[in-house]
FIVOZA-974691 format. One record per residue: residue number from 1; residue in one letter; y, x, z of N, C-alpha, C in turn. Coordinates in nm, 3 decimals, padded with zeros to 5 digits. Example, Ala and Ser with C-alpha at 12.3 -4.5 7.8 and 13.67 -1.06 7.14 Angstrom:
R 1 A -00.569 01.319 00.780 -00.450 01.230 00.780 -00.330 01.320 00.780
R 2 S -00.225 01.285 00.708 -00.106 01.367 00.714 00.003 01.290 00.787
This chain:
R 1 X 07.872 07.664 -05.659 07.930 07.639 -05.789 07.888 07.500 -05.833
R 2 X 07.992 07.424 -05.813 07.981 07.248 -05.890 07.824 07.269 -05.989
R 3 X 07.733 07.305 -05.958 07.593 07.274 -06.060 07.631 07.345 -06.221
R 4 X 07.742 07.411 -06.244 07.765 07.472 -06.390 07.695 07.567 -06.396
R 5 X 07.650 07.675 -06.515 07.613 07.746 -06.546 07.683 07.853 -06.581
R 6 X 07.652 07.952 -06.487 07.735 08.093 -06.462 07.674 08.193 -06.525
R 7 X 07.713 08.239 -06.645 07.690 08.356 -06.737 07.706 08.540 -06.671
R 8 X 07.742 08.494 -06.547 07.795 08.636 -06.518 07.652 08.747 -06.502
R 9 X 07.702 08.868 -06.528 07.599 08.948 -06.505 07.460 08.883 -06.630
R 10 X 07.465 08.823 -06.682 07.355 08.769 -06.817 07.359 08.809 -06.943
R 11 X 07.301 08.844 -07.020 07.254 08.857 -07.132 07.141 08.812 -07.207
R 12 X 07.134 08.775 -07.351 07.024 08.761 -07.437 07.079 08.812 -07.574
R 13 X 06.920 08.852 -07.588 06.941 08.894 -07.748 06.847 08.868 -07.862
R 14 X 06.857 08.858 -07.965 06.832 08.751 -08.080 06.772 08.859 -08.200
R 15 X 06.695 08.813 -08.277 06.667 08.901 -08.407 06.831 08.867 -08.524
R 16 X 06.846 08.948 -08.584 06.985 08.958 -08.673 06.930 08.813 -08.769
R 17 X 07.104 08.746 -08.751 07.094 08.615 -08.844 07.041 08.663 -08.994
R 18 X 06.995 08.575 -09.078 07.003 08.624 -09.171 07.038 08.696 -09.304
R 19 X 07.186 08.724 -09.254 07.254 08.768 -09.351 07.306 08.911 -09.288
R 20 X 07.266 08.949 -09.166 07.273 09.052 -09.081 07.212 09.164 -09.083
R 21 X 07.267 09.273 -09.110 07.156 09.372 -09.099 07.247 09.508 -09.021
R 22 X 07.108 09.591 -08.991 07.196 09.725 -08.930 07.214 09.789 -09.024
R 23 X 07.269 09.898 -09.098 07.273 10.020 -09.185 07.336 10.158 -09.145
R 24 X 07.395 10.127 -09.060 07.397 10.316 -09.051 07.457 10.349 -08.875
R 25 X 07.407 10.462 -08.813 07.429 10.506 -08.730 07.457 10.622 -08.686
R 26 X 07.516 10.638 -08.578 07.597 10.784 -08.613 07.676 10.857 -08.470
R 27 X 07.694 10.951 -08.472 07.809 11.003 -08.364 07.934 10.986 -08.387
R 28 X 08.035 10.947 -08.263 08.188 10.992 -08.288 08.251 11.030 -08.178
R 29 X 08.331 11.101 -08.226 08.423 11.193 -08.117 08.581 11.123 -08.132
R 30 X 08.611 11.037 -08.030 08.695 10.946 -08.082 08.822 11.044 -07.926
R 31 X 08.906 11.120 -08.035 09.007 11.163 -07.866 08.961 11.241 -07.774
R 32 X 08.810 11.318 -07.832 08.742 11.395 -07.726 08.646 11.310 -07.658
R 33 X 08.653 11.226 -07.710 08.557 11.167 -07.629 08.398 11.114 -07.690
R 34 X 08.283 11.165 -07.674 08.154 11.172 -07.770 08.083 11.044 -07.734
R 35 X 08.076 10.938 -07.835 07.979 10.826 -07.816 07.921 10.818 -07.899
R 36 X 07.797 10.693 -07.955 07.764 10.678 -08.068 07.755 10.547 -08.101
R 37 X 07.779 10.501 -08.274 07.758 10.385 -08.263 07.683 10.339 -08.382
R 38 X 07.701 10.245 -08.414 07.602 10.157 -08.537 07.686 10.051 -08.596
R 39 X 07.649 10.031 -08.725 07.751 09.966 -08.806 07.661 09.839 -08.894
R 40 X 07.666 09.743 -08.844 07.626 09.592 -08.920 07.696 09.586 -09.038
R 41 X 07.600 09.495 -09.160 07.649 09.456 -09.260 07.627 09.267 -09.272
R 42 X 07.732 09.196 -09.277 07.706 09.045 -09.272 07.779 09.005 -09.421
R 43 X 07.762 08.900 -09.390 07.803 08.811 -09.523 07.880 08.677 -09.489
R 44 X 08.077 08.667 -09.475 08.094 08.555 -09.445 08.039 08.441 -09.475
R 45 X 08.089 08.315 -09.462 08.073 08.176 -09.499 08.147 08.206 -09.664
R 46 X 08.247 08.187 -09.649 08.362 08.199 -09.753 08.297 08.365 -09.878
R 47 X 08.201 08.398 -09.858 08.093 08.519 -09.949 08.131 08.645 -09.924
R 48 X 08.293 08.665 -09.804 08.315 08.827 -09.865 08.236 08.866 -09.734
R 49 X 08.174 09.051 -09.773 08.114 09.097 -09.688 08.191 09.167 -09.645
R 50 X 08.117 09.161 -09.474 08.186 09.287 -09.351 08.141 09.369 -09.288
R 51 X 08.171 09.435 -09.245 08.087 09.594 -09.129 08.110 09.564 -09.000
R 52 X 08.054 09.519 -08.894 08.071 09.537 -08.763 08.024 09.670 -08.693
R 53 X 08.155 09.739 -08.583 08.102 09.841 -08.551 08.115 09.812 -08.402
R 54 X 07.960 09.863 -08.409 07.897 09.842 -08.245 07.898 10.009 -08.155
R 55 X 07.956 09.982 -08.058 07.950 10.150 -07.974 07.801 10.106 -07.854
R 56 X 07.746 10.214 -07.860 07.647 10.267 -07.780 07.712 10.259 -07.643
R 57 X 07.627 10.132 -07.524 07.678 10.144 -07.395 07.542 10.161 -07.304
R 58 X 07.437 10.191 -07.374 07.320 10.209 -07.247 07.197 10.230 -07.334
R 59 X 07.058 10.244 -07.303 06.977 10.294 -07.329 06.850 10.179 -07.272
R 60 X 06.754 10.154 -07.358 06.630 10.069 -07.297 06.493 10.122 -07.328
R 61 X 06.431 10.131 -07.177 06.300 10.175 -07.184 06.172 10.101 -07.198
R 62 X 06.086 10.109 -07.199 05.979 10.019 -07.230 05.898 10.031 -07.114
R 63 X 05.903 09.930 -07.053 05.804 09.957 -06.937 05.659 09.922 -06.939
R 64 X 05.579 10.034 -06.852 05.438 10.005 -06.909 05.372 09.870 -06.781
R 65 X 05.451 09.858 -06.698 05.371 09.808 -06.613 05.459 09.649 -06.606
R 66 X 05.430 09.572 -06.618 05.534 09.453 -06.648 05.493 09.301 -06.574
R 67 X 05.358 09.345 -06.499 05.263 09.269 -06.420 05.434 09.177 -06.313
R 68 X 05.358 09.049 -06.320 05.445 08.973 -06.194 05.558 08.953 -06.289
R 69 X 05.678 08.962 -06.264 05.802 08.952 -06.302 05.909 09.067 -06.367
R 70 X 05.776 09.141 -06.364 05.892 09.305 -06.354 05.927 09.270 -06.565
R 71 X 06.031 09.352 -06.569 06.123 09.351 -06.702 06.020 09.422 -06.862
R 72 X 06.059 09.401 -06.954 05.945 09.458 -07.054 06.045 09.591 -07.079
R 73 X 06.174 09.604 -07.037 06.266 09.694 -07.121 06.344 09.674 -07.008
R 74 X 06.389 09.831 -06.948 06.500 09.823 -06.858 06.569 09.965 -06.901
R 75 X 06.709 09.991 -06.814 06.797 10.148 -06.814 06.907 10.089 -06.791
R 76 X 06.952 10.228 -06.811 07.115 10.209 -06.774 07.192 10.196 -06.892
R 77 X 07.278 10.116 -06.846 07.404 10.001 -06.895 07.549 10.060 -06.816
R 78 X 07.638 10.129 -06.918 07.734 10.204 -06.842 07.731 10.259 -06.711
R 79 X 07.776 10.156 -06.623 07.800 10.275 -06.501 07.675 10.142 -06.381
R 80 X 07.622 10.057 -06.476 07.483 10.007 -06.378 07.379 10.007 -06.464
R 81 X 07.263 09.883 -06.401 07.135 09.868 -06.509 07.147 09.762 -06.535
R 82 X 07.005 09.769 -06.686 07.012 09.666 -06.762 06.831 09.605 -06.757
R 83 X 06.818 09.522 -06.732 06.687 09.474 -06.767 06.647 09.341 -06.849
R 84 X 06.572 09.348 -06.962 06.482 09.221 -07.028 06.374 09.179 -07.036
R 85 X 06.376 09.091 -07.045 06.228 09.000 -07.036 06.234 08.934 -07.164
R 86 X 06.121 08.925 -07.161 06.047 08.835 -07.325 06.096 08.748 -07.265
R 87 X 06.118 08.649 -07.386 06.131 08.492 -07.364 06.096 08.434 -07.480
R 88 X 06.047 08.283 -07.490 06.043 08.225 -07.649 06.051 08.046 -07.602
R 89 X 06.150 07.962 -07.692 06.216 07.908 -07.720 06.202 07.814 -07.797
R 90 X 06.155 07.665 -07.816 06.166 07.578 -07.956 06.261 07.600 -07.976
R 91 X 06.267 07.646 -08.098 06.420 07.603 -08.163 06.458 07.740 -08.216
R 92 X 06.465 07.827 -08.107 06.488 07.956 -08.095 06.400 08.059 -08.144
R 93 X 06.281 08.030 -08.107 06.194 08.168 -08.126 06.195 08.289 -07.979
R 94 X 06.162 08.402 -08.051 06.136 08.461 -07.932 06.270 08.562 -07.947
R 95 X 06.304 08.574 -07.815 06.430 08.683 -07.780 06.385 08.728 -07.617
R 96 X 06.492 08.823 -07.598 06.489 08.889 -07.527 06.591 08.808 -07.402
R 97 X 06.589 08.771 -07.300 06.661 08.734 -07.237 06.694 08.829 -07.071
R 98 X 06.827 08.916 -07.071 06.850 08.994 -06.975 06.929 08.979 -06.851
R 99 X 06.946 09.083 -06.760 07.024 09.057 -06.617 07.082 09.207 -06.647
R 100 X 07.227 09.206 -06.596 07.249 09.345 -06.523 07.315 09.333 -06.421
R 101 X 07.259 09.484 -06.355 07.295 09.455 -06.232 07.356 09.616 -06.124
R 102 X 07.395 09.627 -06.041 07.457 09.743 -05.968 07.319 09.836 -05.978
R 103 X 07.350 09.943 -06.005 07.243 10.009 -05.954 07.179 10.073 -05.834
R 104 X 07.092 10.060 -05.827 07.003 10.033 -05.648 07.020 10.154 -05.640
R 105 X 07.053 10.250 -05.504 07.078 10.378 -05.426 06.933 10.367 -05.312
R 106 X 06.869 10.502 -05.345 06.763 10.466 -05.281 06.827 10.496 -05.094
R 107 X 06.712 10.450 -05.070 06.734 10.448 -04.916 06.621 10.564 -04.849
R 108 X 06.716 10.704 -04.768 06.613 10.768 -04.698 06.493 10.663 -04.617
R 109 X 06.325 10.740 -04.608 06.248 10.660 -04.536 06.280 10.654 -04.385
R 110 X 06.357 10.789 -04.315 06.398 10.749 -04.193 06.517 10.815 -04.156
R 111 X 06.590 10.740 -04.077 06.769 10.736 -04.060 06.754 10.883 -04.021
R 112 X 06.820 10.965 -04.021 06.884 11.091 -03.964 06.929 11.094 -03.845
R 113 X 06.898 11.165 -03.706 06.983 11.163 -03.635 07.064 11.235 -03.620
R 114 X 07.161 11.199 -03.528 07.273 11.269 -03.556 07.251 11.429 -03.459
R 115 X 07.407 11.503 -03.527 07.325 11.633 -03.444 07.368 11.656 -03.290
R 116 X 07.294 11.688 -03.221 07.301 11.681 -03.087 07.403 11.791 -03.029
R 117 X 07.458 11.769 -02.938 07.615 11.810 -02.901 07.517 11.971 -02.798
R 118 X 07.583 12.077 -02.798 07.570 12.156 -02.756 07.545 12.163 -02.565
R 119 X 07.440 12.227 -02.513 07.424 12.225 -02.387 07.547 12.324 -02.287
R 120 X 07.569 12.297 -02.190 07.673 12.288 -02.117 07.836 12.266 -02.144
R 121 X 07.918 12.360 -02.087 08.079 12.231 -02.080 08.095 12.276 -02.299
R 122 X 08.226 12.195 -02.268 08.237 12.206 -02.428 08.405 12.279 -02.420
R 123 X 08.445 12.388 -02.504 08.513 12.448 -02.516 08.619 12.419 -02.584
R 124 X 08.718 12.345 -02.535 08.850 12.235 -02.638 08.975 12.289 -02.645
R 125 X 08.962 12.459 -02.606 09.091 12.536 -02.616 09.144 12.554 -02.754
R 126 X 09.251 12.568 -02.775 09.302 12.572 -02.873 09.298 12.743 -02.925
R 127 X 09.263 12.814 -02.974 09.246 12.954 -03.043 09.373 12.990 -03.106
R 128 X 09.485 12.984 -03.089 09.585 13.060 -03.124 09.727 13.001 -03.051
């Protein structure tokens, strides 16, 4: 990639601007279908206020062991994972800066073999 900066799979997240806040959260059954979400209160430029509604797409855990590189907060993020790391920033302050990514399928510790073919001839008649 020409040296640009590729956002894919990235995330960060920020403490609410100041005119931002959360206020209410909740279940919905939108069509049968059960999610949950949360509803922001801001304050345009121009003074009128608005509600942003945010839907619930994953879950973050707190990890106790965070030694080396490992994430302060990881889980699942729809149908992969999500992980963050502290970060802090002149300018910025401190946020959370994240990756997501496929989720890892563990790997048996040893391959399976396959099953072994029966001792003497092999019987390839057709039964009816």
């Amino acid at each position: 990639m020409d040296g640009q900066y590729d956002p894919t799979d990235s995330v960060s997240a920020f403490a609410f601007r100041n005119n931002e806040q959360a206020i209410l959260t909740g279940p919905v059954n939108d069509n049968g279908n059960e999610s949950r979400v949360i509803i922001t209160k801001s304050t345009l430029p121009d003074g009128r206020i608005i509600r942003d509604v945010y839907e619930k797409v994953g879950t973050l855990f707190e990890n106790e062991n965070t030694d080396g590189n490992k994430p302060l907060f990881s889980g699942p993020y729809k149908e992969r994972r999500i992980a963050f790391w502290a970060k802090e920033k002149d300018g910025v302050g401190k946020y959370l800066s994240g990756k997501i990514e496929d989720k890892r399928v563990a790997q048996d510790a040893a391959p399976q073999s396959p099953t072994p073919l029966p001792d003497g001839p092999l019987d390839d008649s057709i039964p009816f």
